[in-house]
C-alpha positions in Angstrom: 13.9 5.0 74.2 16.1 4.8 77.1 18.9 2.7 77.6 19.9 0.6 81.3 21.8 3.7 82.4 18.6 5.7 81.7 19.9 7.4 78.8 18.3 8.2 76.0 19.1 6.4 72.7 18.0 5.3 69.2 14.7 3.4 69.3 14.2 0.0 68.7 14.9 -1.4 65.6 16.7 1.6 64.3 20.2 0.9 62.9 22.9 3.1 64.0 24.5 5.0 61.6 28.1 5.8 62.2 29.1 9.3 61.1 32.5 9.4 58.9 34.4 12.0 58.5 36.4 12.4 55.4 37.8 15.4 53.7 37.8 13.3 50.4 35.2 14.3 47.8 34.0 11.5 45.7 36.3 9.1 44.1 35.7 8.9 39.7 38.7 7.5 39.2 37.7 6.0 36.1 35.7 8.8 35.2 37.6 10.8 31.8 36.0 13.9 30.6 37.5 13.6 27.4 36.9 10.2 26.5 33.1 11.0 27.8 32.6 13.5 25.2 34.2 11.8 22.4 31.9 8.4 23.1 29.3 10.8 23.1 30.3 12.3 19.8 30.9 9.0 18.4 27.0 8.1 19.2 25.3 11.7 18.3 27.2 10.7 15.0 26.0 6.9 14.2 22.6 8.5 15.5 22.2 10.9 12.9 23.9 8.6 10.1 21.2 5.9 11.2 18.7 8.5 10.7 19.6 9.7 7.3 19.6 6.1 6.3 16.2 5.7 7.5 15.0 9.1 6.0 16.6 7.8 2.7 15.1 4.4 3.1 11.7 6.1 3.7 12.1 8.3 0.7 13.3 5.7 -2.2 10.0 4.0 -0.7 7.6 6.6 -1.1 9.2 7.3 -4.9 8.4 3.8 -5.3 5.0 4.2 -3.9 4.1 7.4 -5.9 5.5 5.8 -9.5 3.4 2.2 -8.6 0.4 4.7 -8.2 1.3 6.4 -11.4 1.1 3.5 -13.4 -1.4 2.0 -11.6 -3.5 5.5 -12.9 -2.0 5.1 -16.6 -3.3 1.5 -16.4 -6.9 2.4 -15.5 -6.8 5.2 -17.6 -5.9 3.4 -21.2 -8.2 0.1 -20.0 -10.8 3.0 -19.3 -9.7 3.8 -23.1 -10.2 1.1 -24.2 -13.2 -0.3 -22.4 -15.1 2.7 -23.9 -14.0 1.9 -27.2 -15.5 -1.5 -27.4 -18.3 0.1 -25.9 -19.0 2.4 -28.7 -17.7 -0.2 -31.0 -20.2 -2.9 -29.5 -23.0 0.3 -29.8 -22.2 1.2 -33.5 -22.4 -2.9 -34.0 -25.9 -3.1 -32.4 -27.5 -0.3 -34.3 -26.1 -1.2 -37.3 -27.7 -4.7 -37.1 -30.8 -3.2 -35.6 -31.6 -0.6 -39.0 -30.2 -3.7 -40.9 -33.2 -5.9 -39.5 -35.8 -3.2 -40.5 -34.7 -2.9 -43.5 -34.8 -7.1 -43.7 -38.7 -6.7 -42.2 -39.5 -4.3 -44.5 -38.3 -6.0 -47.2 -40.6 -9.6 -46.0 -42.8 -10.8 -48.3 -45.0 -12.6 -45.6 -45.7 -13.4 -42.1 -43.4 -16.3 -41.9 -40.4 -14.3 -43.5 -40.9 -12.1 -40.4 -40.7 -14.4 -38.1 -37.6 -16.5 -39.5 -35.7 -13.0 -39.9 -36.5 -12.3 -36.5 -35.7 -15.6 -34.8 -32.3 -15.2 -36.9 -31.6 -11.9 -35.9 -32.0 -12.3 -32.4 -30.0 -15.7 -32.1 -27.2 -13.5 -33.8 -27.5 -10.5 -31.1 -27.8 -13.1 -28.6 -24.1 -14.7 -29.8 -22.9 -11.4 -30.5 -23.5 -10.0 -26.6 -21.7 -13.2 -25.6 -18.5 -12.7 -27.8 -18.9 -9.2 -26.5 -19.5 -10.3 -22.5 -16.1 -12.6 -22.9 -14.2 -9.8 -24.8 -14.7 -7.2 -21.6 -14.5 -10.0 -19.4 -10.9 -10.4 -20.7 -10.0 -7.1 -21.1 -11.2 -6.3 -17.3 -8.9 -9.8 -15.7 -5.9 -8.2 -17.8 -6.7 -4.7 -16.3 -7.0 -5.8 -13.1 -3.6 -8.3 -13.2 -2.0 -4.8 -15.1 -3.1 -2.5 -12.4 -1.7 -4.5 -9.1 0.9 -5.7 -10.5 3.4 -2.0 -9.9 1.7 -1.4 -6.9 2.6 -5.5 -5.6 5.5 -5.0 -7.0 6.6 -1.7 -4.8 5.0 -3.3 -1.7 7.5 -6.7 -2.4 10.3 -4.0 -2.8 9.4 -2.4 0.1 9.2 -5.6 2.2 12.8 -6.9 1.2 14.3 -3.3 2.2 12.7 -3.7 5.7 14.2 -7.3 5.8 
């Protein structure tokens, strides 16, 4: 644009910049080299100590975790035990009774012996499954208490570390 004398100048709107002229170079007065690298030291160092806490931290909890699983295993393993030992125990029971009725039937002098051995025997089997239905019941509540219990317990550990 051109000004009243006909000159041209900055357009409209345009802010004039003034040049300066200084044979200064920036001013970083409060800038110190050597305090610079030492605050930088100082947090490279609480960096990596923080980190080998963490790692530390991280490792305790996954010892924690390995040995909750560990016993958790030990625990299903001996309640496997010993599940399958009633199991055979509760078999041996059964077929024991059972060649103990035939020999009973056998042994019946009539028709009506029959059927009072029979009603006997089965009202016995019948009271026998329940005891053994409420013996695995129990054994499978304490299994299950015995094998969350390390792994609840690690996971409570590992909750009041994070806190």
């Amino acid at each position: 644009m051109k000004d009243a004398g006909g000159q041209a100048g900055e357009p409209e709107g345009m802010i004039s910049m003034s040049k300066t002229t200084s044979n200064k170079g920036p001013e970083f007065s409060a800038f110190d080299p050597s305090t610079a690298t030492e605050q930088l030291r100082s947090f490279t160092e609480k960096t990596a100590d923080q980190a080998k806490e963490t790692y530390e931290r991280m490792k305790m909890s996954a010892e924690d975790a390995r040995k909750a699983f560990e016993a958790s295993f030990d625990t299903v393993k001996n309640v496997s035990d010993e599940i399958l030992l009633k199991s055979v125990a509760a078999v041996r029971a059964g077929t024991e009774a059972n060649l103990a009725q035939v020999e009973a039937l056998v042994a019946a002098k009539s028709f009506s012996d029959v059927i009072e051995l029979q009603s006997s025997f089965l009202r016995k089997q019948m009271e026998l499954a329940l005891d053994q239905t409420r013996e695995f019941q129990t054994l499978t509540q304490k299994a299950a208490v015995e094998l969350t219990k390390p792994v609840k317990d690690a996971f409570e550990k590992a909750i009041k570390q994070a806190a």
